[in-house]
N, CA and C atoms as an extended XYZ file, in Angstrom:
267
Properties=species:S:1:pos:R:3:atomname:S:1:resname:S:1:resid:I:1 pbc="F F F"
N        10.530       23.105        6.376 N   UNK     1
C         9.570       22.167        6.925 CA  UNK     1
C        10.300       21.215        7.864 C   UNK     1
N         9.585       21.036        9.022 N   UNK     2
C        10.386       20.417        9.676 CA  UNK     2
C         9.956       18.690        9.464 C   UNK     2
N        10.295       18.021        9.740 N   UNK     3
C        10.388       16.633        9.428 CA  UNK     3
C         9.046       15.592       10.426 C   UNK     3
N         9.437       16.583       11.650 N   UNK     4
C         8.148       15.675       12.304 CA  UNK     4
C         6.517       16.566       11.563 C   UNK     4
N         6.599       17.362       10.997 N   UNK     5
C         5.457       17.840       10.305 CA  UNK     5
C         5.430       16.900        8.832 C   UNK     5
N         6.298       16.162        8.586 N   UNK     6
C         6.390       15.292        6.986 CA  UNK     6
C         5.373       14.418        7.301 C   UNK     6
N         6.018       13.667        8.853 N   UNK     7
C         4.729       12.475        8.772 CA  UNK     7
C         3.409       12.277        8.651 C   UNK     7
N         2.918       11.225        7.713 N   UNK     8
C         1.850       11.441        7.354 CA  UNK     8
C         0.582       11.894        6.535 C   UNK     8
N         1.379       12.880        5.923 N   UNK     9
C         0.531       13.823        5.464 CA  UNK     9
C         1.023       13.374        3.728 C   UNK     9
N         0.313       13.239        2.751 N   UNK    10
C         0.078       13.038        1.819 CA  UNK    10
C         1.504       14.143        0.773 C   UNK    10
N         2.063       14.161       -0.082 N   UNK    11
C         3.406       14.644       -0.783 CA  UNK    11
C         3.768       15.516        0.345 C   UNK    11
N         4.033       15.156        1.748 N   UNK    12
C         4.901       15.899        2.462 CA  UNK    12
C         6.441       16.234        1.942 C   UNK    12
N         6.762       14.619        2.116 N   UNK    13
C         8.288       14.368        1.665 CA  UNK    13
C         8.614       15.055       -0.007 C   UNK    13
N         7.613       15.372       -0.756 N   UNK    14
C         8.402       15.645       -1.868 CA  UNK    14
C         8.234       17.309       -1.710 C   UNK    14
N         7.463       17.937       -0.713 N   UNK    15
C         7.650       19.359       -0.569 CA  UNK    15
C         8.448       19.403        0.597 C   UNK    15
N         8.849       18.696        1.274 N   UNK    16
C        10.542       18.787        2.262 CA  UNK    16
C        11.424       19.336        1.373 C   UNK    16
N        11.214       17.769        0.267 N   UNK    17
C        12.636       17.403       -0.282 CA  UNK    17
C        12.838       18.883       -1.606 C   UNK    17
N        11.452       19.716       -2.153 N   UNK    18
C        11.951       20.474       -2.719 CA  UNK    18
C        12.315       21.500       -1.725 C   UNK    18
N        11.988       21.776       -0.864 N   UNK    19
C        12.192       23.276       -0.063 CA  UNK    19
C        13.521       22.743        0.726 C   UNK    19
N        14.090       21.551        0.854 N   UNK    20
C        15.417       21.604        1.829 CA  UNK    20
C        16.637       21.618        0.819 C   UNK    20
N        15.998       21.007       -0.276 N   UNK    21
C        17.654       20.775       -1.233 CA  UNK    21
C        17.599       21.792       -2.317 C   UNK    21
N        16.064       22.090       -2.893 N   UNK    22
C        16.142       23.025       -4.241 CA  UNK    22
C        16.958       22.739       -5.285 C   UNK    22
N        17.135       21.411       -5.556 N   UNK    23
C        17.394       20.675       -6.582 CA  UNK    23
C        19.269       20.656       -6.190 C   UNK    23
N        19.675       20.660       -5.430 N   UNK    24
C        20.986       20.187       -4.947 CA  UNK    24
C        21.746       18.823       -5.068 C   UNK    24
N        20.334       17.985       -4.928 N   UNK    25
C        20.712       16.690       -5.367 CA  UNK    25
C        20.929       16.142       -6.593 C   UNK    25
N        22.126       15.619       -6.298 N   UNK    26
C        22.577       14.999       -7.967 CA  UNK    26
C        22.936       13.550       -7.801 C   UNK    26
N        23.480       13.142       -6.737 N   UNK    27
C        23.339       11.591       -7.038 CA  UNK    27
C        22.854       11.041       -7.256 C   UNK    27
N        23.152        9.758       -8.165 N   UNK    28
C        21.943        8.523       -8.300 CA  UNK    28
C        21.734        8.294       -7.233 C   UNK    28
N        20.885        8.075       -6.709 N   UNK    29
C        19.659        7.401       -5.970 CA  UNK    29
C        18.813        6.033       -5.652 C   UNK    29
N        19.573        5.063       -5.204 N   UNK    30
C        18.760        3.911       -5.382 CA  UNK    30
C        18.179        3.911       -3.805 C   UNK    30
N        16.318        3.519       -4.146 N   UNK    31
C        15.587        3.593       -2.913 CA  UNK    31
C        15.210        2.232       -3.253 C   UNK    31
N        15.151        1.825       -1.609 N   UNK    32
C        15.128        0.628       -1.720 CA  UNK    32
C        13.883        0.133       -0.255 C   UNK    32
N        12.733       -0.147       -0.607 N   UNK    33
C        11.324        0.008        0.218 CA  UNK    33
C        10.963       -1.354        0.500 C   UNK    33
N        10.775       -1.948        1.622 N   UNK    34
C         9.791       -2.998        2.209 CA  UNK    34
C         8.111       -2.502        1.509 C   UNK    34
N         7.301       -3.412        1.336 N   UNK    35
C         5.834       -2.859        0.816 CA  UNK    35
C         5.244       -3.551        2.100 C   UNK    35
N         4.647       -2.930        2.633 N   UNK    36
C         4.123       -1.085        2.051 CA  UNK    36
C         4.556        0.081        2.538 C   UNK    36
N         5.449        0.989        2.021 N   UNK    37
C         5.890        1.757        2.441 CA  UNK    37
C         5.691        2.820        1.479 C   UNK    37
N         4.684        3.731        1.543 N   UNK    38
C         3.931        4.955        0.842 CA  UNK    38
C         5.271        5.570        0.857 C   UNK    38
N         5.965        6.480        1.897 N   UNK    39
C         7.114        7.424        2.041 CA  UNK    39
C         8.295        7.242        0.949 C   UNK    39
N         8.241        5.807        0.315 N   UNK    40
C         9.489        5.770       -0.152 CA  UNK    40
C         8.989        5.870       -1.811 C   UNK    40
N         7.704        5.803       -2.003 N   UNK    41
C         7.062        6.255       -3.223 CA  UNK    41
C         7.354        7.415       -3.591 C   UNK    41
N         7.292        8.384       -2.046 N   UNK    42
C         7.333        9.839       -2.403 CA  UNK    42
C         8.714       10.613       -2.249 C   UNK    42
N         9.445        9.641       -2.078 N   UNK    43
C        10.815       10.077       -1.732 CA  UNK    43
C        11.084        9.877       -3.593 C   UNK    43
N        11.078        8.540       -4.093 N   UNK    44
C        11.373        8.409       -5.428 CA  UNK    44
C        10.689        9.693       -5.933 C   UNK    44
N         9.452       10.026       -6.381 N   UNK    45
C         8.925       10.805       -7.224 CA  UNK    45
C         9.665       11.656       -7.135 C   UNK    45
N         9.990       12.487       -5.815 N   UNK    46
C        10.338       14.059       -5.319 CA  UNK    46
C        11.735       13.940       -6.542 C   UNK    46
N        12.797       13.195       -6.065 N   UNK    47
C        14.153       12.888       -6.511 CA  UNK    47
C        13.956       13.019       -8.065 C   UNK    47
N        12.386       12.074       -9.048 N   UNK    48
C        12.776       11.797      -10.304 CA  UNK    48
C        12.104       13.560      -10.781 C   UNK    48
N        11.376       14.054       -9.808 N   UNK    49
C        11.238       15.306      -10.315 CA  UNK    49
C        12.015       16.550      -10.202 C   UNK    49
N        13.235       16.313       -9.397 N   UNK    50
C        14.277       17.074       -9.676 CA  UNK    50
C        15.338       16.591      -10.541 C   UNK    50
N        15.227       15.974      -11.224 N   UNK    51
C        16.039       15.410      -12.230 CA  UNK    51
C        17.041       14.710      -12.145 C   UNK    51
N        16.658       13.820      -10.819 N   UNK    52
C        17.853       12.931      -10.425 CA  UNK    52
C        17.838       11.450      -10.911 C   UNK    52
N        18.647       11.047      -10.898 N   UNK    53
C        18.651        9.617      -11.704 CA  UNK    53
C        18.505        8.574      -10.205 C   UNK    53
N        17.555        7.509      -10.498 N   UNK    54
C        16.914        7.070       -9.998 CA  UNK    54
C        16.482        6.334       -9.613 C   UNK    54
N        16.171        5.229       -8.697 N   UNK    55
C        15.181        3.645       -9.319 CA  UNK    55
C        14.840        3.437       -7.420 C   UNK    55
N        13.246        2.857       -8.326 N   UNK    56
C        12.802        2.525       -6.797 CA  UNK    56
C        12.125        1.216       -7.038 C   UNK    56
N        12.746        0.101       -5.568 N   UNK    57
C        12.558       -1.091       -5.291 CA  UNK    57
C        11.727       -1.603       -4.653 C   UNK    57
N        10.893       -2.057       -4.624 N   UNK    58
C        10.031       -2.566       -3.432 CA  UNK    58
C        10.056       -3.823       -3.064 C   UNK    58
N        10.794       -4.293       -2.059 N   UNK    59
C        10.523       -5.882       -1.953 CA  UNK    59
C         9.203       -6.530       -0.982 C   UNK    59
N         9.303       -7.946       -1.074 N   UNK    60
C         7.892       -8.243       -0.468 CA  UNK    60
C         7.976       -7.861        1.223 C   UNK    60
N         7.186       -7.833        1.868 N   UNK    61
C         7.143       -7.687        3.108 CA  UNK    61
C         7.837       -9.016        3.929 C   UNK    61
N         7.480       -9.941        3.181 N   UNK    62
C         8.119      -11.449        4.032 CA  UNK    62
C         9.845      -11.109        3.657 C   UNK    62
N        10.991      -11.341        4.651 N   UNK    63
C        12.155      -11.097        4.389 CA  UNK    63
C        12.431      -12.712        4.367 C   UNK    63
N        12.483      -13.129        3.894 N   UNK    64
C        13.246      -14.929        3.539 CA  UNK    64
C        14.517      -14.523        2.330 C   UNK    64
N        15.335      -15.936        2.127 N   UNK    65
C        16.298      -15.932        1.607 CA  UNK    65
C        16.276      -15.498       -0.185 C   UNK    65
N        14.829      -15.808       -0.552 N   UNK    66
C        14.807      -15.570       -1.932 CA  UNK    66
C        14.431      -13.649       -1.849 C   UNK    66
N        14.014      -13.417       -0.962 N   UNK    67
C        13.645      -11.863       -0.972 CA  UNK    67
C        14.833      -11.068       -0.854 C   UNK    67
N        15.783      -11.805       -0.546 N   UNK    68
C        17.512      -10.862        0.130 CA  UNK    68
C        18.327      -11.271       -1.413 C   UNK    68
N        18.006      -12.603       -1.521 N   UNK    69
C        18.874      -12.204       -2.852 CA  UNK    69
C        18.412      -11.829       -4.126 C   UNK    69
N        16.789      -11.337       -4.762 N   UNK    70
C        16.241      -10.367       -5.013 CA  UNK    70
C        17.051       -8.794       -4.664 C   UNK    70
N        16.153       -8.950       -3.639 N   UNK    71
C        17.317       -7.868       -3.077 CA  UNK    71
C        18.703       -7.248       -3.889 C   UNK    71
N        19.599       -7.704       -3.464 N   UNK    72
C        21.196       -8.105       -4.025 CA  UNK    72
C        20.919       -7.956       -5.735 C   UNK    72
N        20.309       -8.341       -6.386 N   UNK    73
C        20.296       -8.721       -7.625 CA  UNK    73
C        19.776       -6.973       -8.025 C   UNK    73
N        18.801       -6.705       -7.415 N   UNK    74
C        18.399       -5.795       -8.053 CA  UNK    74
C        19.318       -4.711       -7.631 C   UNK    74
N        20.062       -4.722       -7.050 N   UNK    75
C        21.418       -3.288       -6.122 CA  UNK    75
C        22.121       -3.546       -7.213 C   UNK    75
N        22.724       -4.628       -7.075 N   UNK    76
C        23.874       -4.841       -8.033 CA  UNK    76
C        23.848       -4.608       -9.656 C   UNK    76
N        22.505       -4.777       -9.785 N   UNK    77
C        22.509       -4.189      -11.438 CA  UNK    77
C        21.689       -2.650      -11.611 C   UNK    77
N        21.617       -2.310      -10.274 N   UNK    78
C        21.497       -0.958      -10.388 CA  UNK    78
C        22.925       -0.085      -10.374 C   UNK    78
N        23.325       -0.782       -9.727 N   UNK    79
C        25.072       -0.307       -9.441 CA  UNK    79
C        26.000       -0.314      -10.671 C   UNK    79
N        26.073       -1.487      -11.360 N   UNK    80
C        26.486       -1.827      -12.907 CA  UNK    80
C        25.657       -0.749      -13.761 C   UNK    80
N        24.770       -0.474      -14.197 N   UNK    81
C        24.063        0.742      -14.706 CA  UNK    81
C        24.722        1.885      -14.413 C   UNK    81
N        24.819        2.195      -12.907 N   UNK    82
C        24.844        3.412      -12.457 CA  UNK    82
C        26.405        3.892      -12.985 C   UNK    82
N        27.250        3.040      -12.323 N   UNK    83
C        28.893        3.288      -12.439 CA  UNK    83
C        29.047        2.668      -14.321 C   UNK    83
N        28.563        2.546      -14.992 N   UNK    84
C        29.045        2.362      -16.697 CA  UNK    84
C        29.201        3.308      -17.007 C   UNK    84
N        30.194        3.361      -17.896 N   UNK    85
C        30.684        4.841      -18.196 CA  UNK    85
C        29.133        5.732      -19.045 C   UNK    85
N        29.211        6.825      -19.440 N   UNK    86
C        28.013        7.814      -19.574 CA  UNK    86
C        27.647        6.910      -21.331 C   UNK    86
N        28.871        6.936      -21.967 N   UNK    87
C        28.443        6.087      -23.899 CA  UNK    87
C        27.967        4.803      -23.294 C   UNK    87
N        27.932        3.954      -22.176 N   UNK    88
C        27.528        2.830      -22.115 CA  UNK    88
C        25.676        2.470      -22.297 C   UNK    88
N        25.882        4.230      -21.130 N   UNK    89
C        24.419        3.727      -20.579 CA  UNK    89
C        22.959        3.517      -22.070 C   UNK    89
């Protein structure tokens, strides 16, 4: 599927994302979305339905100083999660 055929169209991105990788992907995954941004809904799902580890963010649309370090807060303890050793999690 080519990519300019994704836009738009309702679980495009999660039938890209199965027909380009076929479950190839293994990294954690942190998505990280301005609202409203539908695409990055379907980017998460596609990822948590290939069994990838995961987390999806949405911050507010207004970017001010409390939204960036939101922001930050929520990376960083996705990151601490992610990198703890496997008995931690």
């Amino acid at each position: 599927m080519d990519e300019r055929t994704a836009v738009g169209k309702p679980g495009a991105i999660c039938e890209a994302l199965a027909h380009l990788f076929r479950g190839n992907i293994k990294a954690a995954t942190l998505v990280l979305a301005g609202d409203p941004d539908p695409q990055s809904g379907e980017l998460y799902f596609a990822l948590h339905a290939l069994q990838v580890d995961c987390a999806l963010i949405k911050l507010p649309g207004e970017r001010n100083p409390g939204a960036r370090a939101m922001e930050m807060e929520a990376a960083l303890a996705w990151l601490k999660r992610t990198l703890a050793a496997p008995a931690e999690r």
